[in-house]
N, CA, C and O atoms as CSV, one atom per row, in Angstrom:
chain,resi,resn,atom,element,x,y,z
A,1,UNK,N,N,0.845,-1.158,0.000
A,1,UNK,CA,C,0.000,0.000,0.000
A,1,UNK,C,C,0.899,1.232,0.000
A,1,UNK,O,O,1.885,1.257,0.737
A,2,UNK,N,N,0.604,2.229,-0.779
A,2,UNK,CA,C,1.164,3.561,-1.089
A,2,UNK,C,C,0.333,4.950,-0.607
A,2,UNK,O,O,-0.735,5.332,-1.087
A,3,UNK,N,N,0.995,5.512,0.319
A,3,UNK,CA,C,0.298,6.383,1.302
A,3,UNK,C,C,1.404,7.712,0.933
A,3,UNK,O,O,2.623,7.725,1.108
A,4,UNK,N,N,0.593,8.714,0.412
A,4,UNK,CA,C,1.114,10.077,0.510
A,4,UNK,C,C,1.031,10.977,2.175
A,4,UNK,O,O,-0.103,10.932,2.652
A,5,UNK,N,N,2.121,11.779,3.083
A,5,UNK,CA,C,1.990,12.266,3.762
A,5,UNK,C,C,2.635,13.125,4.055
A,5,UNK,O,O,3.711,13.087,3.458
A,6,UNK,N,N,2.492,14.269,4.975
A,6,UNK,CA,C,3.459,15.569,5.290
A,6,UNK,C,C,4.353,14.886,6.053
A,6,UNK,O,O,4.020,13.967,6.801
A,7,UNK,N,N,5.799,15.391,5.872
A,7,UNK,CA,C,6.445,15.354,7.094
A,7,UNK,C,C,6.245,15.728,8.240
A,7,UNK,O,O,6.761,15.022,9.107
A,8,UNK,N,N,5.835,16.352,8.477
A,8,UNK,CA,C,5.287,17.559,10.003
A,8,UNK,C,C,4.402,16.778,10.280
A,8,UNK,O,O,4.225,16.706,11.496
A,9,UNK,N,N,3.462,15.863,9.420
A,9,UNK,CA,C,2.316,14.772,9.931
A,9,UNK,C,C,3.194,13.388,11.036
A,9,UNK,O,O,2.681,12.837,12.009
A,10,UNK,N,N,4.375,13.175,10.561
A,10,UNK,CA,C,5.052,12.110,10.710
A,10,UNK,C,C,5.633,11.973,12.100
A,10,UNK,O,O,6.074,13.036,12.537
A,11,UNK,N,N,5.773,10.649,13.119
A,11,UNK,CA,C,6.812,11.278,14.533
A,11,UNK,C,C,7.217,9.203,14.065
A,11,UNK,O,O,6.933,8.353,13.221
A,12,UNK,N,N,7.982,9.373,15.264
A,12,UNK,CA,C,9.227,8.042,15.431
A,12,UNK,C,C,8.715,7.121,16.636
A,12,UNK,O,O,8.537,7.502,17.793
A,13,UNK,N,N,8.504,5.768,16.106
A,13,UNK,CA,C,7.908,5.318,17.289
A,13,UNK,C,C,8.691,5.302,18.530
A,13,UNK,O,O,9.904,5.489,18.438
A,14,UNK,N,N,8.081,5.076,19.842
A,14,UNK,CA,C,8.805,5.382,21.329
A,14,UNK,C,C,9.048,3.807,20.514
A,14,UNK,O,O,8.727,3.337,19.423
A,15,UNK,N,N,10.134,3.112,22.268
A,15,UNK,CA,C,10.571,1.750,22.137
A,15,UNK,C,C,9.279,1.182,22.675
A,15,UNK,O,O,8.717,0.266,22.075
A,16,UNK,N,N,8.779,1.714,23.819
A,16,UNK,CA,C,7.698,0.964,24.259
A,16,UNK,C,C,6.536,0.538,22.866
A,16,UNK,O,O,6.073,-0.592,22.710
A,17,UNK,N,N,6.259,1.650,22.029
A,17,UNK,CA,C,5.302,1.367,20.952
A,17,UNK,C,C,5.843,0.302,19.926
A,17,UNK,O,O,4.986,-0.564,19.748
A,18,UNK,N,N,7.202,0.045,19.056
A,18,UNK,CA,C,8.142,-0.743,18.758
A,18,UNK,C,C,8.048,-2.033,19.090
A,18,UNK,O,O,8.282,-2.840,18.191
A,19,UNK,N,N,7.694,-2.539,20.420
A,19,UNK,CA,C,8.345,-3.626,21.195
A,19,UNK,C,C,6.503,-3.790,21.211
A,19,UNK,O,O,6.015,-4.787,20.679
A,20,UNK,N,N,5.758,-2.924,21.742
A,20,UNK,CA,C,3.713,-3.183,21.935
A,20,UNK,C,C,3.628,-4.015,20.055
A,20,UNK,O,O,3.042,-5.085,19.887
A,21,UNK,N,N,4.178,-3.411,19.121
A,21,UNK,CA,C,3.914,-3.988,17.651
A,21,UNK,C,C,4.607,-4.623,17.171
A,21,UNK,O,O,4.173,-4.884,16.049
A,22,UNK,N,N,5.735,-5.192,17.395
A,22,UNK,CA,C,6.453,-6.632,17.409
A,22,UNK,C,C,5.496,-7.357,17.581
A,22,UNK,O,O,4.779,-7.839,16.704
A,23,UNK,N,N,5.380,-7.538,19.146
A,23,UNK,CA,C,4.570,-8.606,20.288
A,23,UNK,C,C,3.290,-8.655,19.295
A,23,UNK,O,O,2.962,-9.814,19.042
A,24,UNK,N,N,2.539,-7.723,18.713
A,24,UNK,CA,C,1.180,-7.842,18.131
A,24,UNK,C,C,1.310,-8.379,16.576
A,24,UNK,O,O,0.386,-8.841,15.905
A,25,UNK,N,N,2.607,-8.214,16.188
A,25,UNK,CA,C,2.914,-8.749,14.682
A,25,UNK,C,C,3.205,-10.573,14.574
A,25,UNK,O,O,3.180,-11.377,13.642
A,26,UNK,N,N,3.502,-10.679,16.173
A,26,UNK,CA,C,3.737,-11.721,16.064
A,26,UNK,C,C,2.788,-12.647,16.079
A,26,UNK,O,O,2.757,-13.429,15.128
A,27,UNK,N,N,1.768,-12.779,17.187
A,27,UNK,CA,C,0.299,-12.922,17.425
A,27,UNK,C,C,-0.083,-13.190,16.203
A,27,UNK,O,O,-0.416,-14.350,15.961
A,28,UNK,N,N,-0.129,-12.104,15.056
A,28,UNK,CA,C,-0.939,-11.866,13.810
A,28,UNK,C,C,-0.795,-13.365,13.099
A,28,UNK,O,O,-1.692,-14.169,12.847
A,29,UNK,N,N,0.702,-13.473,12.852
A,29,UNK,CA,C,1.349,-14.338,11.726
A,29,UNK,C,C,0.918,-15.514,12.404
A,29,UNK,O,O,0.434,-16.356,11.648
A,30,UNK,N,N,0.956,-15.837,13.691
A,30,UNK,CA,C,1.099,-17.346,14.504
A,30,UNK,C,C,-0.817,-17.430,14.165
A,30,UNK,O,O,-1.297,-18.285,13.421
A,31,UNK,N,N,-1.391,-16.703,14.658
A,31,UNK,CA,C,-3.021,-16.931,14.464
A,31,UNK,C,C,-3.313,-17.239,12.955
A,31,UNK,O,O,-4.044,-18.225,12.864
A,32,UNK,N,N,-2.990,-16.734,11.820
A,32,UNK,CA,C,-3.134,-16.802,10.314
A,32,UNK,C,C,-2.584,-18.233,10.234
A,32,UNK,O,O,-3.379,-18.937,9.612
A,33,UNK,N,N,-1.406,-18.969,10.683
A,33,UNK,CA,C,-0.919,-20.189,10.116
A,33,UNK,C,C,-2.220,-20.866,11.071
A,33,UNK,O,O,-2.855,-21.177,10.063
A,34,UNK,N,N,-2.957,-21.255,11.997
A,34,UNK,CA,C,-3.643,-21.829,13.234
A,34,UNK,C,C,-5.025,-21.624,11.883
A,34,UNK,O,O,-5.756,-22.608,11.774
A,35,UNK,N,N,-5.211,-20.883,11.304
A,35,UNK,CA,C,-6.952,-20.733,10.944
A,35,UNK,C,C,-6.868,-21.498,9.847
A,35,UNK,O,O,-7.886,-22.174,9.700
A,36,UNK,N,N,-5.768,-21.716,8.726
A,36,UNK,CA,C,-5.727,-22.282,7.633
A,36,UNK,C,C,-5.886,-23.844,7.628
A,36,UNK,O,O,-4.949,-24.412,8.190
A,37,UNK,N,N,-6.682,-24.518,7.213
A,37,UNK,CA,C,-6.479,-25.994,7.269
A,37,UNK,C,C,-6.056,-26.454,5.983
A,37,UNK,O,O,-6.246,-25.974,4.865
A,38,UNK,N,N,-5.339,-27.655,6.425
A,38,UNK,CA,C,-4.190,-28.683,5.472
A,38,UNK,C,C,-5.104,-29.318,4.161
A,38,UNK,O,O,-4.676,-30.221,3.443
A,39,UNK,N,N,-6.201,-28.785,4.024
A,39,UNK,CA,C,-6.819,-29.468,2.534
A,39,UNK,C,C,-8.019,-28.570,2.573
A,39,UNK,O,O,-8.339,-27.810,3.487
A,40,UNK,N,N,-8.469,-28.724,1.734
A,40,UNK,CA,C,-9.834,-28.120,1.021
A,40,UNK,C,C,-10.645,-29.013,0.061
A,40,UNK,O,O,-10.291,-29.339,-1.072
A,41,UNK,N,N,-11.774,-29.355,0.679
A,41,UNK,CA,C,-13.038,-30.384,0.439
A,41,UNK,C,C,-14.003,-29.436,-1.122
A,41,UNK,O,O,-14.540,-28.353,-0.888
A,42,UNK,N,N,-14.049,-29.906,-2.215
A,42,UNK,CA,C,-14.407,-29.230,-3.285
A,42,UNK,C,C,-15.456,-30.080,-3.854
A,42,UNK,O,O,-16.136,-29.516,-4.711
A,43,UNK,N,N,-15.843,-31.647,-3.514
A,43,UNK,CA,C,-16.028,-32.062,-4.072
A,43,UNK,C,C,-18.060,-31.552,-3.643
A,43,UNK,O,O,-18.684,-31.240,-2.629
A,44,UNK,N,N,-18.376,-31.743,-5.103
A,44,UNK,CA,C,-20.234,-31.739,-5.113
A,44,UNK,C,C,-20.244,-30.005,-5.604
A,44,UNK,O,O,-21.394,-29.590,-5.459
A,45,UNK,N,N,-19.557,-29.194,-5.993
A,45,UNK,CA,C,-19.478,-28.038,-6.569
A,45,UNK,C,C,-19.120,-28.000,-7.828
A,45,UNK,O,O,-18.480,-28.844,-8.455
A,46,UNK,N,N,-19.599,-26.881,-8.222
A,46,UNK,CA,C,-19.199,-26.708,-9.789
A,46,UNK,C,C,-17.698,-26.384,-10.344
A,46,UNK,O,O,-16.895,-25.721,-9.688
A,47,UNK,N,N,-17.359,-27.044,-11.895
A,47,UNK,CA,C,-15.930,-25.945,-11.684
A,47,UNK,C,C,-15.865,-24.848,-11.014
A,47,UNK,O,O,-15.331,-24.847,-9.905
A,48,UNK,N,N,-16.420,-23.658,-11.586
A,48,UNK,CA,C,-16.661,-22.584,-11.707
A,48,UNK,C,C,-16.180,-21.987,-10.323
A,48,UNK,O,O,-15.279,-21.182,-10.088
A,49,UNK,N,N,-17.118,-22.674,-9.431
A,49,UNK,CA,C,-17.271,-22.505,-7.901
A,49,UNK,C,C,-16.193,-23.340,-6.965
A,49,UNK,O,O,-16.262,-23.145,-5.751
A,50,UNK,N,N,-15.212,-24.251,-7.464
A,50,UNK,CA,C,-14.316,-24.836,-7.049
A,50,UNK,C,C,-13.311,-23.888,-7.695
A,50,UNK,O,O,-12.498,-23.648,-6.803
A,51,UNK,N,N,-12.992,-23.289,-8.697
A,51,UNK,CA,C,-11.732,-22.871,-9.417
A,51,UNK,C,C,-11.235,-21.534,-7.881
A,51,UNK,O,O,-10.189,-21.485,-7.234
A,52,UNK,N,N,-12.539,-20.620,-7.774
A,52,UNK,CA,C,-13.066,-19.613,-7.254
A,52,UNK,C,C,-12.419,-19.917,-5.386
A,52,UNK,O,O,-11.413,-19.478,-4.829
A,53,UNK,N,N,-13.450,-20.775,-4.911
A,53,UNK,CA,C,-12.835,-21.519,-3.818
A,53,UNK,C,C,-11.144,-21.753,-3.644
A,53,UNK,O,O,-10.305,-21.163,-2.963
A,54,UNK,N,N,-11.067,-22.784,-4.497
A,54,UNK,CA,C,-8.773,-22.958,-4.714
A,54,UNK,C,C,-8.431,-22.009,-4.476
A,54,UNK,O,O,-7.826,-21.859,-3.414
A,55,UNK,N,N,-8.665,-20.841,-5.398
A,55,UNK,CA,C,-7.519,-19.835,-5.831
A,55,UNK,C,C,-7.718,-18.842,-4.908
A,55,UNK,O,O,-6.889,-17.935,-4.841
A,56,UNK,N,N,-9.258,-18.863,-3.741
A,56,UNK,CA,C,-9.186,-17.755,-2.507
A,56,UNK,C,C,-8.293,-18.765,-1.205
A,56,UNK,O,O,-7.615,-18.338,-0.271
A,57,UNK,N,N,-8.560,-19.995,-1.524
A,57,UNK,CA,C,-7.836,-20.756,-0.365
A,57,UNK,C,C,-6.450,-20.992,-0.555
A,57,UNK,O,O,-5.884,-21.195,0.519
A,58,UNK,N,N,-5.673,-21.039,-1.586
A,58,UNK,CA,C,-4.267,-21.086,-1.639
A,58,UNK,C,C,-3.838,-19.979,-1.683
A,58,UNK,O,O,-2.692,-19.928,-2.131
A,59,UNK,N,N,-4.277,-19.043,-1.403
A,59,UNK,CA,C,-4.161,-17.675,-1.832
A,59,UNK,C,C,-3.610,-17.181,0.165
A,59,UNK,O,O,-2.543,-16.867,0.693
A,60,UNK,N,N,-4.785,-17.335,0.573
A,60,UNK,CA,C,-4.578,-17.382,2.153
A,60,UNK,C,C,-3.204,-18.877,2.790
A,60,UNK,O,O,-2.271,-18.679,3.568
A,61,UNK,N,N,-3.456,-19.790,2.333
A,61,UNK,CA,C,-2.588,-20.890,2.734
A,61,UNK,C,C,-0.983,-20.299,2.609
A,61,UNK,O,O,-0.104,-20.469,3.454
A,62,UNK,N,N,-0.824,-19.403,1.047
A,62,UNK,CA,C,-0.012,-18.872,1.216
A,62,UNK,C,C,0.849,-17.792,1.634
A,62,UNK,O,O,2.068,-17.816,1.799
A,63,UNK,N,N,-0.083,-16.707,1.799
A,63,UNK,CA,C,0.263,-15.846,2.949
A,63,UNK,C,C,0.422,-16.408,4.358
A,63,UNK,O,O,0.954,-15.596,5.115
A,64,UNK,N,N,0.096,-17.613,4.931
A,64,UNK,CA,C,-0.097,-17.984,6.267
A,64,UNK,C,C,1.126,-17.968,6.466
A,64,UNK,O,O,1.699,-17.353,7.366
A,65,UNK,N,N,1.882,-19.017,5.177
A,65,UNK,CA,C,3.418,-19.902,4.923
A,65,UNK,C,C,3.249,-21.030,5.319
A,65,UNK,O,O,3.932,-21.743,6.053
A,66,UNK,N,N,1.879,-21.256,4.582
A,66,UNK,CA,C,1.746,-23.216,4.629
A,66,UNK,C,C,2.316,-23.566,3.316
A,66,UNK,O,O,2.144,-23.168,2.164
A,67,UNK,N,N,3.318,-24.764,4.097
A,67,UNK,CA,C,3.788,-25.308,2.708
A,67,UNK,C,C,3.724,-26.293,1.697
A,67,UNK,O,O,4.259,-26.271,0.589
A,68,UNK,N,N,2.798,-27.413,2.355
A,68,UNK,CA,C,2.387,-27.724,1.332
A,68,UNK,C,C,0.706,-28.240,1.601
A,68,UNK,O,O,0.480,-28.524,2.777
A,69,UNK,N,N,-0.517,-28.389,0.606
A,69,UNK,CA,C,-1.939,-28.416,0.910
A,69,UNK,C,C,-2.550,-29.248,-0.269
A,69,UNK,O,O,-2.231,-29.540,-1.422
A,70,UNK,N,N,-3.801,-29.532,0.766
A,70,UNK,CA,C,-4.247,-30.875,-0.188
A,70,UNK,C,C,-5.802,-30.297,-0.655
A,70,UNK,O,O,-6.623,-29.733,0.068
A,71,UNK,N,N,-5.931,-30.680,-2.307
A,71,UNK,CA,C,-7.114,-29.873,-2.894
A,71,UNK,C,C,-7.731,-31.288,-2.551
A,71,UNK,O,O,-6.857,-32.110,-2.276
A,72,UNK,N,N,-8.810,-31.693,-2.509
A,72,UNK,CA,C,-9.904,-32.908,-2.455
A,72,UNK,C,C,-11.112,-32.185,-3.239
A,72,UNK,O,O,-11.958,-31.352,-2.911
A,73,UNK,N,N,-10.728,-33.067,-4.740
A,73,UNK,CA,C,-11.787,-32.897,-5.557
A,73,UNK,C,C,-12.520,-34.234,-6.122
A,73,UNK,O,O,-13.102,-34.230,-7.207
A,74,UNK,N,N,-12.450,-35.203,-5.413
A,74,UNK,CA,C,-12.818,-36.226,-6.248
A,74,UNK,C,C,-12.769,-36.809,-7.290
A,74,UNK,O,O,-12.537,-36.078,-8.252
A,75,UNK,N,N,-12.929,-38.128,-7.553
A,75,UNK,CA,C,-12.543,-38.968,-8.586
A,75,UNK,C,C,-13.651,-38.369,-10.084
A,75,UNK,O,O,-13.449,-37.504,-10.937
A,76,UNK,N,N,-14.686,-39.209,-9.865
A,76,UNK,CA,C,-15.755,-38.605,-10.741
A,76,UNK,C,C,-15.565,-38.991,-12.348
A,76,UNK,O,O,-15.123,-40.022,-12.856
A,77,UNK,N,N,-16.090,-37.713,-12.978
A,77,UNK,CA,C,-15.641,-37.676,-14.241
A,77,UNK,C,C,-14.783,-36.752,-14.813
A,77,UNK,O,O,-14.943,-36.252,-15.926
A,78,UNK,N,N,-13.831,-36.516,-14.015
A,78,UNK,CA,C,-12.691,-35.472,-13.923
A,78,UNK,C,C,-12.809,-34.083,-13.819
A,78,UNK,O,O,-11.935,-33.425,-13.255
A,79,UNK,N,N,-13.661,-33.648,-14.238
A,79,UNK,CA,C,-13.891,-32.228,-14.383
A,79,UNK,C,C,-13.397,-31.447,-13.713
A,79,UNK,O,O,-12.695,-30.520,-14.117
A,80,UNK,N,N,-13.794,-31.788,-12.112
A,80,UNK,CA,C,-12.826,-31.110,-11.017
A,80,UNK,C,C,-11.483,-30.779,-11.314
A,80,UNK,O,O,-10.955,-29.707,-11.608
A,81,UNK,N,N,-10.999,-32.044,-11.160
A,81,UNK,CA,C,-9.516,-32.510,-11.393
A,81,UNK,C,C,-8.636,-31.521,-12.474
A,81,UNK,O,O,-7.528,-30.998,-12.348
A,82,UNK,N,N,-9.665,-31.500,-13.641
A,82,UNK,CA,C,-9.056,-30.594,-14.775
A,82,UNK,C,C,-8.942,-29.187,-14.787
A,82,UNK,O,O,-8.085,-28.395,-15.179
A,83,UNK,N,N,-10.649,-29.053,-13.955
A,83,UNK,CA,C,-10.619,-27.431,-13.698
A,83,UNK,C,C,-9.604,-26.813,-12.935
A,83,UNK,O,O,-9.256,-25.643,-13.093
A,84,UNK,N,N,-9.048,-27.729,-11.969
A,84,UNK,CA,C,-7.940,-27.137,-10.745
A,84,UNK,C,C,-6.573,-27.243,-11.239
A,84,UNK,O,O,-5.720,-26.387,-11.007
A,85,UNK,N,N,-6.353,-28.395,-11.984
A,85,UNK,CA,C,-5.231,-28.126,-12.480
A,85,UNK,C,C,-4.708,-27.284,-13.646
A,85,UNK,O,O,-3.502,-27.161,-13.858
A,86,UNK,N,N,-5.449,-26.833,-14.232
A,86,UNK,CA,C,-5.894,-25.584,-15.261
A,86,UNK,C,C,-5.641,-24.749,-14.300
A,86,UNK,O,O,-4.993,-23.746,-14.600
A,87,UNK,N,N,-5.962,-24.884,-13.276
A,87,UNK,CA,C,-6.235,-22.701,-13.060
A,87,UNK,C,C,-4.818,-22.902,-11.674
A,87,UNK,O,O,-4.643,-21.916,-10.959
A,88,UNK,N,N,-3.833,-24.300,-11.388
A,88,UNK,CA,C,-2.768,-24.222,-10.639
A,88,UNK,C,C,-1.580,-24.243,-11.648
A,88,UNK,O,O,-0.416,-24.312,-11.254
A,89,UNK,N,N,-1.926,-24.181,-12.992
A,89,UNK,CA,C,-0.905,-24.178,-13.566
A,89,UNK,C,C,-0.663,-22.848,-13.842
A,89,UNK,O,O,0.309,-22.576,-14.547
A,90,UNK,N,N,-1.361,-21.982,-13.421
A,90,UNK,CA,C,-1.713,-20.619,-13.391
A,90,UNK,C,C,-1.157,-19.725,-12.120
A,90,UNK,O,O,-0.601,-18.627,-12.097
A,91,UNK,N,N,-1.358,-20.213,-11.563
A,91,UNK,CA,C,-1.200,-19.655,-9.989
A,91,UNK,C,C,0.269,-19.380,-10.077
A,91,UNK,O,O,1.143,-19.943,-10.738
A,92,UNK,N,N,0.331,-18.176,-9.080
A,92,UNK,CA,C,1.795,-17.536,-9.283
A,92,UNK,C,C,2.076,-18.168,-7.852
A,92,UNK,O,O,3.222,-18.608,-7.765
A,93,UNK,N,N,1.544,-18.269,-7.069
A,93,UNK,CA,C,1.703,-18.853,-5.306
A,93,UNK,C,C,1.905,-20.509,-5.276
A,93,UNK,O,O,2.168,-20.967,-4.164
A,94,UNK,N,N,1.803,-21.525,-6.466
A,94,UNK,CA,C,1.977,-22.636,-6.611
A,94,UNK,C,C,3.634,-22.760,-7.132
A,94,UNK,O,O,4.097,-22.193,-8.121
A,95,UNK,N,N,4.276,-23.532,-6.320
A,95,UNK,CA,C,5.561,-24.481,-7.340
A,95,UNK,C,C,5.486,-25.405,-7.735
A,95,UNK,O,O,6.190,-25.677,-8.707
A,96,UNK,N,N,4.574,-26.397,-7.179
A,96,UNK,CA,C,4.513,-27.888,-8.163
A,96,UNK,C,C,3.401,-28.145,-7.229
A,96,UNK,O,O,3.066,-27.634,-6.161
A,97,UNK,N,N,2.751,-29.468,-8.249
A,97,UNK,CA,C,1.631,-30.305,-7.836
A,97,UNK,C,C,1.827,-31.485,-8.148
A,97,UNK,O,O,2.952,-31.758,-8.564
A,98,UNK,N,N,0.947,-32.421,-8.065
A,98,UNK,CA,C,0.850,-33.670,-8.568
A,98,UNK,C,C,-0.234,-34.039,-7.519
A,98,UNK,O,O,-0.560,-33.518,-6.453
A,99,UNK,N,N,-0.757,-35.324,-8.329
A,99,UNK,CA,C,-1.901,-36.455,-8.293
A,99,UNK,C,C,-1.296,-37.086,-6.858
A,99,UNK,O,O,-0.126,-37.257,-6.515
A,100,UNK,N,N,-2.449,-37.340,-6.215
A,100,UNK,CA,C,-2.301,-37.856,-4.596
A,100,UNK,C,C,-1.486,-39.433,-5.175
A,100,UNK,O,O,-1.237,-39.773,-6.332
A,101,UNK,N,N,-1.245,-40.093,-4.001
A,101,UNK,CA,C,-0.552,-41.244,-4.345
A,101,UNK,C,C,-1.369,-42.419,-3.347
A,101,UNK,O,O,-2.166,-42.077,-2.474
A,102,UNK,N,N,-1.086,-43.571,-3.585
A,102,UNK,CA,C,-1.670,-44.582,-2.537
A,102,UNK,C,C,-1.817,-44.570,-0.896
A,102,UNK,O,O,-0.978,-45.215,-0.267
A,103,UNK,N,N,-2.886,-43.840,-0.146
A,103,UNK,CA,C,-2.933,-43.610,1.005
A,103,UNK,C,C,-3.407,-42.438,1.346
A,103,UNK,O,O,-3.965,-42.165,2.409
A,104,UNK,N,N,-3.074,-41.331,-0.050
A,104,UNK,CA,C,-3.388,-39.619,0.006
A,104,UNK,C,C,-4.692,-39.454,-0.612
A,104,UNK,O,O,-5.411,-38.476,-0.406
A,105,UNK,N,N,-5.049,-40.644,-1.541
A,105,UNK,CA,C,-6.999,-40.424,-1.746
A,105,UNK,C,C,-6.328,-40.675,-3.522
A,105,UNK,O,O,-7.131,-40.465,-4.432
A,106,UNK,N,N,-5.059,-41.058,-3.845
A,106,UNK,CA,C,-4.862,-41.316,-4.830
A,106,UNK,C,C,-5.439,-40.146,-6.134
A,106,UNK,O,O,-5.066,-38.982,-5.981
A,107,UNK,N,N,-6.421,-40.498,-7.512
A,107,UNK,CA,C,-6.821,-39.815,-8.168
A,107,UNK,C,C,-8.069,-38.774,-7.983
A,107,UNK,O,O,-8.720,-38.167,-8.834
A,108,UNK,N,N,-8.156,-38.789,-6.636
A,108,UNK,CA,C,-9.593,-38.005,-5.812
A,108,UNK,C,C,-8.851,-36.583,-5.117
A,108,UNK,O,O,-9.513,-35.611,-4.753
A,109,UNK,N,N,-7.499,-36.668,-5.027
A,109,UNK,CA,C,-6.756,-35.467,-4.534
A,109,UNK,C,C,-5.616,-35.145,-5.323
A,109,UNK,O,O,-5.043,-35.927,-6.082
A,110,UNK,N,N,-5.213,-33.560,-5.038
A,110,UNK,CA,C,-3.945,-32.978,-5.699
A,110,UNK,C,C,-3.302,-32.341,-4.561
A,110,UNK,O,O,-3.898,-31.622,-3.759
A,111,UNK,N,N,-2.041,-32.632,-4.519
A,111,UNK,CA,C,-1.239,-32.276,-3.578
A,111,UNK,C,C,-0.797,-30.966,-4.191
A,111,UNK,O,O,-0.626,-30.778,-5.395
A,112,UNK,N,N,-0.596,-29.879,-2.998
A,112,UNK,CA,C,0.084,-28.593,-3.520
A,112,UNK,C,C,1.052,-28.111,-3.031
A,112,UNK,O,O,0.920,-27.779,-1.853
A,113,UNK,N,N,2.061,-27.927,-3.519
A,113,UNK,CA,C,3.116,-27.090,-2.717
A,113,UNK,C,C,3.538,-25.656,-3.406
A,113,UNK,O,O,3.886,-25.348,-4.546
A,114,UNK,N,N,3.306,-24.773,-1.935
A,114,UNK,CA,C,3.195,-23.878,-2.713
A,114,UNK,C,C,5.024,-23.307,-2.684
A,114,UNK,O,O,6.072,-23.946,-2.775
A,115,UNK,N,N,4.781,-22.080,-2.544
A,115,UNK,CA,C,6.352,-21.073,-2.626
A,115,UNK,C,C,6.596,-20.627,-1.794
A,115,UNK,O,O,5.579,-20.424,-1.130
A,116,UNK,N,N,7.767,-20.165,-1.163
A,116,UNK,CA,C,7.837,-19.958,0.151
A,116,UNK,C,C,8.121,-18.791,0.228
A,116,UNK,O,O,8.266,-18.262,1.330
């Protein structure tokens, strides 16, 4: 964010204020990683409404600095599957994906890892 202001508007924080917004910056970041959960349930929605969903939830996963997250879109008749990987091959907050493996829900999930 880009904020125009007077100098004469401007003063220097005390240490006490410094050290009060540390302590509260820290809080911030530790609560944001705590709210994010490790997968996202998509399945019984439309592309449309799953693409929409992903890209607000990896979006947050990655500001948290979760590193890696599981899409659950179901097996089906792929559609899911295609719509998400279409719009993660896209994503600037993704480094790689791939198809779940034996134990991870196999062709019903996509593993994500994002960027750090």
């Amino acid at each position: 964010m880009k904020m125009n202001a007077l100098l004469s508007n401007l003063r220097e924080l005390t240490k006490a204020e410094k050290k009060a917004r540390r302590v509260q910056e820290r809080r911030v970041s530790t609560l944001n990683v705590n709210t994010v959960p490790l997968s996202l349930d998509l399945r019984g929605m439309t592309a449309e409404e799953s693409v929409m969903d992903a890209e607000r939830y990896l979006d947050e996963a990655f500001r948290s600095g979760v590193g890696e997250v599981t899409i659950i879109h179901g097996k089906g008749m792929g559609v899911l599957r295609h719509a998400i990987t279409d719009m993660l091959r896209r994503n600037k907050c993704v480094e790689s994906f791939r198809g779940g493996k034996y134990g991870e829900g196999e062709g019903g999930v996509t593993i994500v890892k994002l960027k750090n």
